[in-house]
KETOR-892516 format. One record per residue: x, y negated, z negated of N, C-alpha, C in turn. Coordinates in steps of 0.2 Angstrom, whole numbers. Layout:
<gupas>
(gupa (X, Y, Z), (X, Y, Z), (X, Y, Z));
...
</gupas>
This chain:
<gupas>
(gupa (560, -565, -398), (558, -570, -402), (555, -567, -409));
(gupa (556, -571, -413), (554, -568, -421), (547, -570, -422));
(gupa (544, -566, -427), (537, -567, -427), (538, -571, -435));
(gupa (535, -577, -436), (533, -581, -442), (526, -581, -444));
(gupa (526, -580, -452), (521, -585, -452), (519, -590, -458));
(gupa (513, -594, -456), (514, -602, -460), (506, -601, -462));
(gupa (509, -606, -466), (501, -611, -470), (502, -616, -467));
(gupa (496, -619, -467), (494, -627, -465), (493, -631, -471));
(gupa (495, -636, -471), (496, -638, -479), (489, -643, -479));
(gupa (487, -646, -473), (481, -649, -471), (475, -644, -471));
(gupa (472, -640, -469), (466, -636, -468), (468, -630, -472));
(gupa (475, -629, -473), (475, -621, -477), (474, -614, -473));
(gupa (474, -616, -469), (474, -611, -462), (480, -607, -461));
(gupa (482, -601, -463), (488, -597, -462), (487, -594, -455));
(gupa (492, -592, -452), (494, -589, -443), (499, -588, -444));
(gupa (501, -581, -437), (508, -581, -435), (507, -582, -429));
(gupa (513, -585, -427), (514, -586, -421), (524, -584, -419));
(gupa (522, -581, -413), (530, -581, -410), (535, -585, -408));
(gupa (540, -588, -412), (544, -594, -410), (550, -594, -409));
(gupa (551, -600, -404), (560, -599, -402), (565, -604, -408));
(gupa (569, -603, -407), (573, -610, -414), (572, -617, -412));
(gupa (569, -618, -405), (572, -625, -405), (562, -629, -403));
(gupa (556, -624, -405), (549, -624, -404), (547, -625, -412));
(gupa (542, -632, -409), (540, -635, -414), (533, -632, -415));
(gupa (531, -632, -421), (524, -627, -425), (521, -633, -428));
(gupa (514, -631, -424), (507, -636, -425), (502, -630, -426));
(gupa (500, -631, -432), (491, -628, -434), (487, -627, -428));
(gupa (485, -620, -426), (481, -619, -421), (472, -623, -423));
(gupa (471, -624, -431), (466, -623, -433), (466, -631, -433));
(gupa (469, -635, -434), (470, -643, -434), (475, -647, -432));
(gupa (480, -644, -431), (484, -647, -424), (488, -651, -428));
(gupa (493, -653, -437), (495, -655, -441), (501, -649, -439));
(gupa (507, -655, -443), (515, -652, -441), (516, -650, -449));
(gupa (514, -651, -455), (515, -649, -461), (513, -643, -461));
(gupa (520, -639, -462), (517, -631, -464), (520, -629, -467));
(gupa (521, -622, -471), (524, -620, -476), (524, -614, -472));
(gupa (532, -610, -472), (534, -605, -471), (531, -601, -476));
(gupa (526, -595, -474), (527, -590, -479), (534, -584, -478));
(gupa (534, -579, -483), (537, -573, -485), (531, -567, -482));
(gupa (535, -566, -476), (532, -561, -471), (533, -554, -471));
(gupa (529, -550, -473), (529, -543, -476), (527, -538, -469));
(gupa (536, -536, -466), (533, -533, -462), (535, -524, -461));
(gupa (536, -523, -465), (531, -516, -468), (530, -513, -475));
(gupa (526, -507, -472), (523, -505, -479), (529, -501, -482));
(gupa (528, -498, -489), (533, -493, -493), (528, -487, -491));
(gupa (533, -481, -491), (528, -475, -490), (528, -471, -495));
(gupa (524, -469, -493), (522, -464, -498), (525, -455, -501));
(gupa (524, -454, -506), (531, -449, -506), (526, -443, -503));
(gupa (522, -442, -503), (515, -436, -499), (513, -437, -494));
(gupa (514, -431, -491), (514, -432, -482), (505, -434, -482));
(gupa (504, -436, -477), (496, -434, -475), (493, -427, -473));
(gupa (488, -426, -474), (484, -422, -472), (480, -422, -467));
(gupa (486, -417, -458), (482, -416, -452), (477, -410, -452));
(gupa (476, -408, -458), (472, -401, -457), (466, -404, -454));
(gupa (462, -399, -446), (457, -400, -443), (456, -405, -440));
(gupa (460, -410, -438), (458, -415, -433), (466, -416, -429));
(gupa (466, -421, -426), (473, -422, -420), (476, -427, -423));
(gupa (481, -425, -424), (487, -427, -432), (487, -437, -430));
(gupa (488, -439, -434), (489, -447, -435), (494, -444, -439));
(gupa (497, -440, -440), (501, -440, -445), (510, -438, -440));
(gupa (515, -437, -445), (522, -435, -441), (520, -431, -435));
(gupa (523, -435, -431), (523, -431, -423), (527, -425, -424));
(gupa (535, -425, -428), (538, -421, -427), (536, -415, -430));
(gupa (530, -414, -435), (527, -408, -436), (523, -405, -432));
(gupa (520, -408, -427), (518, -404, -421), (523, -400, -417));
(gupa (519, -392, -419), (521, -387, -415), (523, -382, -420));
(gupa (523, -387, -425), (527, -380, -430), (520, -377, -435));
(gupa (514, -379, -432), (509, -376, -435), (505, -379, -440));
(gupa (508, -385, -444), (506, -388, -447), (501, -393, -447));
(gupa (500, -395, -441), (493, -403, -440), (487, -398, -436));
(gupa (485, -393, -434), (481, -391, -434), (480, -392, -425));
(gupa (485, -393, -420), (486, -393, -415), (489, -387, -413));
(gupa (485, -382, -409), (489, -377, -402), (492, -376, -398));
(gupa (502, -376, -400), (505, -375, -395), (507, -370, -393));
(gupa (504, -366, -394), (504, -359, -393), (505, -357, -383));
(gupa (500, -362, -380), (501, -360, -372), (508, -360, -371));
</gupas>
């Protein structure tokens, strides 16, 4: 199921919610069928510079673990 999401044109309430094609969208906030599709932004652009794992446990590319780079020993 795809993920949408809407404004409420009554209460001005934005939400996603997950919907099938033939399910009808009611405001969680007030319960109103007038909604407006927004333009759902669903990912970020990255950035051209890697992050910086030096000294903690990488939140960064997995695949640089091991080759010495994120500050993890896999030396054993």
């Amino acid at each position: 199921m795809p993920l949408y999401e809407y404004k409420c044109e009554k209460c001005d309430k934005s939400f996603e919610i997950l919907q099938r094609n033939d399910e009808k969208v009611v405001c969680p906030g007030c319960g109103e069928t007038s909604l407006e599709k927004l333009f759902s932004v669903f990912s970020k652009g990255a950035s051209s510079e890697l992050p910086s794992c030096e000294g903690s446990v990488p939140s960064c590319a997995p695949s640089r673990c091991g080759a010495g780079t994120c500050g993890m020993d896999m030396s054993y």
